[in-house]
N, C-alpha and C positions, 0 to 999 in steps of 0.2 A: 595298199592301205585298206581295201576291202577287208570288212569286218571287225577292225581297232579303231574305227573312227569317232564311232557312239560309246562314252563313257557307261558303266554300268551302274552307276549308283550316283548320288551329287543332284538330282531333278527328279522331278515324279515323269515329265517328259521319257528322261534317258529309259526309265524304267519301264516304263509302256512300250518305248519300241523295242525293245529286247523282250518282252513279254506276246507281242502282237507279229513280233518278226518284221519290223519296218527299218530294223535297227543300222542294216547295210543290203545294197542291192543284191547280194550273195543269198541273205536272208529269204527276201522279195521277189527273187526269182524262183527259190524251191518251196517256195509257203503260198506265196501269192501267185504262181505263173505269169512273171511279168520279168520277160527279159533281159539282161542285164545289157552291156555295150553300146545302148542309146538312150535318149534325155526320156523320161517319162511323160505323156500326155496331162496334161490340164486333167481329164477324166482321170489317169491312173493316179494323180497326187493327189485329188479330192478324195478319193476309195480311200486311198493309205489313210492321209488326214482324219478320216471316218475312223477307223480303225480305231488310230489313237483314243482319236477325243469320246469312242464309247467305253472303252477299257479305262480310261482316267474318271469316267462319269461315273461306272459301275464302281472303281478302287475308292474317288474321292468323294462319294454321293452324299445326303445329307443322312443316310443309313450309317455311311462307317465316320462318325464322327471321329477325329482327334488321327486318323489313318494317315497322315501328311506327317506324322513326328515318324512313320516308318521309313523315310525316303532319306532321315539323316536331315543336317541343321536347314533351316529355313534358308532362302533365296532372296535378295535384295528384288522389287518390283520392279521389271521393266518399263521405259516410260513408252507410252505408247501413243502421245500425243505426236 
């Protein structure tokens, strides 16, 4: 199931890691050098996580305003309490 697991479109999420290559370990091990066939380290999922949340910072910033209507319909908020 490597490589269909990450939807392409539906979240700004999905679409950063398909943009960043975090999208599947297949990905992450020819973009990133990071192994595939064992759990990733604390350090290797904060790097990825990095990844993402600069590429969503740069896409979603307060420069590209109104750039969230390109991801397709809006997302219900998770609760995060």
């Amino acid at each position: 199931n490597d490589g269909r697991q990450t939807p392409w479109q539906g979240h700004p999420v999905f679409v950063a890691q398909h943009a960043t290559a975090t999208c599947c370990r297949k990905c992450v091990e020819r973009w990133h050098a990071i192994p595939r066939g064992r759990r990733l380290s604390q350090d290797e999922i904060a790097l990825l996580a990095g990844i993402v949340l600069r590429w969503l910072r740069r896409r979603l910033g307060p420069e590209s305003e109104g750039a969230a209507d390109d991801f397709g319909p809006p997302q219900l908020p998770l609760p995060l309490d």
